[in-house]
N, C-alpha and C positions, 0 to 999 in steps of 0.2 A: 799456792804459789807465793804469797804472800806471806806468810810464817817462814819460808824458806828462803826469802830473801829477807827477813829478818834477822833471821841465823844466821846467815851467810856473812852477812856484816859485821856479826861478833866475833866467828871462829869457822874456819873454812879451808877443809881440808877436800872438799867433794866428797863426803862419805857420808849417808845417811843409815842411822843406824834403825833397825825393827826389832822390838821385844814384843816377844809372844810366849807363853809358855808349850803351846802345843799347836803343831799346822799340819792339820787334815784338810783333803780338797773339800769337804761339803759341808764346813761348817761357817754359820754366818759371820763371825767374826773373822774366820780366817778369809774366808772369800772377800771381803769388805781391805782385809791389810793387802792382798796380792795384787786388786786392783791399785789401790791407792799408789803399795811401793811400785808397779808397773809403769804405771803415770810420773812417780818420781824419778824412774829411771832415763824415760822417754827424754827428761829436760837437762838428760849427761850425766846426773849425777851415780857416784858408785853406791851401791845397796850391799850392808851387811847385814844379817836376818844373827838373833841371838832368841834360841827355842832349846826346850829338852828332845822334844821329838820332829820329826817332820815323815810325812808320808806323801807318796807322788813325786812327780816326778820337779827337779833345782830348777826355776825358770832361768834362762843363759843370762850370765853376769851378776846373777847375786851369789854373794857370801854368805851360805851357811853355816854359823858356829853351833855346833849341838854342843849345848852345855852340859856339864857332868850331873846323871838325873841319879840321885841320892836320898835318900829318906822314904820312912815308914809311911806316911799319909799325905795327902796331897800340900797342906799347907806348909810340912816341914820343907818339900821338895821346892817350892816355891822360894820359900824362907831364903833357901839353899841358895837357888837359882838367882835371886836378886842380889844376895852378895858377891856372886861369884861376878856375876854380869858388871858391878859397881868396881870390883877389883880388875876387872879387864876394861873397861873403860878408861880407867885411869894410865893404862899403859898404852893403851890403844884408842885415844880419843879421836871424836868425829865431829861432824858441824851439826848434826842434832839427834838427837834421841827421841823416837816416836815407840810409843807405849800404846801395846791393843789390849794388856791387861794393867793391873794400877799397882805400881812399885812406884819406891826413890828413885830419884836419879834421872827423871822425864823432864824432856823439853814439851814434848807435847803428848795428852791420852786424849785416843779415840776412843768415847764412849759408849762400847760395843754394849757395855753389861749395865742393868739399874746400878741404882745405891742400896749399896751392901746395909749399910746403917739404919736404912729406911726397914729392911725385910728383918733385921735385927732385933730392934725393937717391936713391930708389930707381927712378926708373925715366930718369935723364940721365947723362950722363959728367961727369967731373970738370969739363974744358974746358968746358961749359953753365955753371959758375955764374961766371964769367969773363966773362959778354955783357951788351949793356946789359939785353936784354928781363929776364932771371936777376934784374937788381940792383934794374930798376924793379917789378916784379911780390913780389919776397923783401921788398925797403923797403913795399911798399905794405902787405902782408901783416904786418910788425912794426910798423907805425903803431898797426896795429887788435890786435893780439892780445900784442903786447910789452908782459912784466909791468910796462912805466912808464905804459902808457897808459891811460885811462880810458873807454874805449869800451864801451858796455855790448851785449852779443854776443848773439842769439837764436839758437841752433844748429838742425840738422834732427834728429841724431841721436846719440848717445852717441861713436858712434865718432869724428863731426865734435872733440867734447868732447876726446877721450882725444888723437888727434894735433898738436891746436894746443895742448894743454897739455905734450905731449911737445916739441917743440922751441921752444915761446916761454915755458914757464913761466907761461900764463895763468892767473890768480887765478879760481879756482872762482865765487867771488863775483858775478863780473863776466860768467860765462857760464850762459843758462840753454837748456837742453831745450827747446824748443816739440811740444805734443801733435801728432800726426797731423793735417796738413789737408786731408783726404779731403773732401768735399762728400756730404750725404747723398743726392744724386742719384746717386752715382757707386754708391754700396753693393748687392749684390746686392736683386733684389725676389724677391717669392715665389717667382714662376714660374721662377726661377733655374732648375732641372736640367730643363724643359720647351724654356727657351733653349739648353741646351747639348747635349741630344738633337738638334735640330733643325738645331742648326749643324755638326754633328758629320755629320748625314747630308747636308746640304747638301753639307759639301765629302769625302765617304767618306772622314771619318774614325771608323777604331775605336774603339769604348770603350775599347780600353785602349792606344791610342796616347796617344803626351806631341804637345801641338801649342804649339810656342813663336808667340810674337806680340812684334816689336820695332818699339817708336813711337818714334819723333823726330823734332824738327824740323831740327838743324843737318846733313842729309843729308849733303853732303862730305863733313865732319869725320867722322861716327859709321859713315857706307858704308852 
């Protein structure tokens, strides 16, 4: 609320703008923007969504622009996408720009993804930061977090805090912490250990076995 009345005092047209390159229902960063823009809707303001895809179903009163999705591999289309977006901006300006992926041209990124920079370095070869994906991905990532820019940063967690300020020199200032956003549906109920006897004997598991549980959605990728 507070970023949005500081926008509002610059340039204010009632129109907040969402970049996302991609909105599928079950993915955590999409889930994280639909809140968000839902919340920023609720306080009047008009929502326009700027994506290459969208699947599911418009929630009532946002503008979706599906950008023209063009290019051989993910980071040309990207490439694409951030210009194209930067040039309709400029004819089509709003009172702020909210980024759930990291281009130019952000007033504010939510920090859905680590640092790119950080996984770069320690976990690529030399030869990787040599490629276009490496230049366009590391550029994008210094737009939003390089001590020149003025992007104002909502991070997930501390450690997000500590490695983008480790290799961009990001001003403390400019980046905050956001509390846990756990849904209080989600939070244990009473009957908790009555749920967890029962599940446990459901599938014979012992009490004092460990039972791991891995959720995601980008199956390929994660296996």
């Amino acid at each position: 609320a507070d970023l949005l009345e500081t926008f509002a005092e610059r340039r204010c047209n009632g129109v907040i703008a969402f970049c996302l390159f991609k909105y599928f229902p079950f993915g955590g960063l999409q889930r994280d923007f639909l809140r968000i823009a839902q919340r920023v809707a609720a306080q009047g303001y008009a929502i326009r969504v700027y994506t290459l895809s969208w699947e599911g179903a418009v929630p009532a009163g946002f503008d979706v622009i599906l950008v023209p999705d063009r290019g051989l591999v993910n980071h040309e289309r990207y490439r694409r996408y951030t210009q194209w977006v930067e040039r309709e901006l400029l004819k089509r300006p709003v009172s702020l720009v909210v980024g759930f992926n990291k281009m130019p041209g952000l007033d504010v990124y939510f920090a859905a993804d680590p640092c790119f920079e950080a996984k770069a370095q320690s976990m690529r070869g030399c030869f990787y930061r040599h490629t276009p994906r490496y230049r366009f991905f590391s550029g994008a990532e210094r737009a939003v977090f390089g001590a020149e820019s003025r992007v104002e940063i909502l991070l997930l967690t501390e450690q997000q805090r500590s490695e983008f300020a480790q290799f961009y020199e990001t001003p403390e200032s400019r980046m905050t912490v956001l509390p846990p956003g756990v849904g209080r549906d989600r939070l244990p109920p009473p009957n908790v250990k009555q749920i967890r006897s029962s599940l446990r004997a459901e599938f014979s598991i012992g009490e004092d076995e460990l039972l791991l549980l891995a959720v995601g959605s980008g199956f390929a990728t994660k296996g």
